[in-house]
C-alpha positions, 0 to 999 in steps of 0.5 A: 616242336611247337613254336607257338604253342610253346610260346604261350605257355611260357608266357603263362608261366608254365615251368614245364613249357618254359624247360622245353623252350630252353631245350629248344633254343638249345638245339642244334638242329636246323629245324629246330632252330626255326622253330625257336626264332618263331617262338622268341619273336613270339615271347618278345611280344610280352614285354616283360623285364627282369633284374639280370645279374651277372655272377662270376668269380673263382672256382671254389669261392663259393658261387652255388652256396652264394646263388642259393643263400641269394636266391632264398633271401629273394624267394622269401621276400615274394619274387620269382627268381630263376638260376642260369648256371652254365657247366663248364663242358669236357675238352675230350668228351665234350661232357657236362656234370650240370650238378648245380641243382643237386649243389642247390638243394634247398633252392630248388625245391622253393616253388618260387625258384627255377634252376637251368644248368646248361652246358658251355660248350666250349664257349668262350666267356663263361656263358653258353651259346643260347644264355641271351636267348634263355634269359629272354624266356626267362623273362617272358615267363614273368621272373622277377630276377634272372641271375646268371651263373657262370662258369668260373674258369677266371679272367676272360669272364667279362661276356656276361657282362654284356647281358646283364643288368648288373654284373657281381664279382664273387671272391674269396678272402686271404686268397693270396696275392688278392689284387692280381687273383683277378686282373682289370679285366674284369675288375673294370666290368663289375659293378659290385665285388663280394667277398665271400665266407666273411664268418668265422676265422676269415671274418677279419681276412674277408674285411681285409680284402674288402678294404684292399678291393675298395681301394683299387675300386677308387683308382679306377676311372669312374663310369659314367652309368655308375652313382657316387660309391659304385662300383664298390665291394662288400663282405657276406657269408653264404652261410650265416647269410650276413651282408646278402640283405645288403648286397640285395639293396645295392643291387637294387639301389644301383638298378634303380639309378641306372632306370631313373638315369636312363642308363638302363635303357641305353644299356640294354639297347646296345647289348641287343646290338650286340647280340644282333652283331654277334649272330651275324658274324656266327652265321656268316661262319656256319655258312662259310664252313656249309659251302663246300668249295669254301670249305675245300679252299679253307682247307687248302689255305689252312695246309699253307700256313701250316706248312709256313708256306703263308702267313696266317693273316695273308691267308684269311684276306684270300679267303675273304677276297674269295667272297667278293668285292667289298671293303677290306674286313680286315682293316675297315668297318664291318661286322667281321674283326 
């Protein structure tokens, strides 16, 4: 594939060139993956920036009716709007469903709206591998908001928080046991919780927990990049669309601060650092497990603590030992934890 030529028409909002691109980055073939740094370095040049949001919550709460009532409200009032959704993929087959265009039907027929499915890969924190680099794209290719939908598996979800503006926590009411459902994980990360299906007969259970949230949002050691009344929880209905104006609003609100704050800037400044880290320590595995006589002492190291013969932490600093002189990766700082 063509880097360059790729690149180009991502930036001039080419949907088909921009699906490609993701395909690419998304790739796991070597030559691919040179073909798409070429291409990233290339999109970076453009400048451009969206409103990232993070979106995570339980499974059945409702993230793909929320997503599309949300994405509608945003396309109706002139903005682009591009759906990151991840699937979570199969343990055994290594499979993904990746429905979410057909659970969002309406939304992905709005020109204006653009729906990715991507497949988790067994990747921890309910995010794909290249979802960093897919919202880049995204973004080069002039959306004005890229929400990111993640898998929903529960309280390890906070890695998307490390790549998005805001982060959105959506949860259901009378779901029982309200406060522990999702514990201070994650509850420390978000920045807005929503309680969907606030209509009908849970209307009074969605205000319930509203007020439940809300009260365990102020025992909370505030932030420092957070306004007065953030982070705070909000009923809505992704049905009747009661409340998504609102949610809309304090999003926004609450982007606006943080630029005029510059909490933004440095926010998005130590998520590229994080990004940068995160390769580094990716790549130095890939390169342990290509080299062959690494991979045969490994192995071997790996047979004696499994035979108990080792303890496992005694066998990773023989490891490391064996790639030379340096600090104790273990103990001092570095990029490896």
């Amino acid at each position: 594939m063509d880097g360059a030529a790729l690149a180009a028409g991502v930036m001039a909002g080419d949907r088909r060139a921009l699906a490609r691109a993701i395909t690419l980055v998304e790739s796991t073939r070597p030559d691919h993956r040179a073909a798409a740094l070429a291409m990233l370095d290339a999109c970076a040049a453009s400048g451009r920036q969206a409103l990232r949001i993070g979106l995570s919550g339980t499974p059945g709460v409702g993230k793909s009716t929320f997503v599309e009532a949300f994405g509608q409200l945003l396309t109706s009032r002139g903005m682009r709007v591009a759906v990151l959704a991840v699937d979570p993929s199969s343990a055994r087959s290594g499979g993904s469903i990746l429905g979410d265009k057909t659970r969002m039907e309406r939304l992905a027929r709005d020109p204006r709206a653009y729906i990715r499915p991507s497949p988790s890969r067994a990747e921890l924190g309910g995010v794909a591998r290249r979802t960093r680099e897919t919202v880049a794209l995204c973004e080069a290719a002039g959306f004005d908001v890229v929400l990111v939908e993640t898998v929903g598996v529960g309280q390890s979800e906070t890695l998307v928080a490390e790549m998005a503006d805001i982060f959105v926590l959506l949860l259901a009411p009378a779901g029982g046991d309200e406060l522990q459902g999702v514990k201070r994980g994650i509850m420390e990360v978000a920045d807005i919780i929503l309680v969907n299906k606030a209509d009908g007969e849970l209307r009074a259970a969605a205000q319930r927990t509203v007020a439940d949230y809300a009260g365990a949002l102020r025992l909370m050691r505030p932030r420092p990049e957070d306004p007065p009344g953030f982070p705070c929880a909000m009923p809505v209905s992704s049905v009747t669309g009661e409340g998504i104006g609102k949610a809309w609003e304090a999003m926004r609100a609450l982007a606006d601060w943080r630029r005029a704050a510059g909490h933004w800037a440095a926010r998005r400044s130590a998520q590229a650092r994080a990004a940068f880290e995160d390769e580094v320590r990716r790549g130095l595995m890939a390169r342990l497990a290509g080299d062959r006589a690494m991979r045969a002492r490994l192995a071997a190291l790996g047979d004696e603590v499994a035979a108990g013969r080792r303890t496992p932490a005694g066998a990773a600093a023989r490891a490391l030992a064996a790639l030379g002189p340096g600090e104790d990766a273990l103990d001092g700082p570095g990029l490896v934890p």
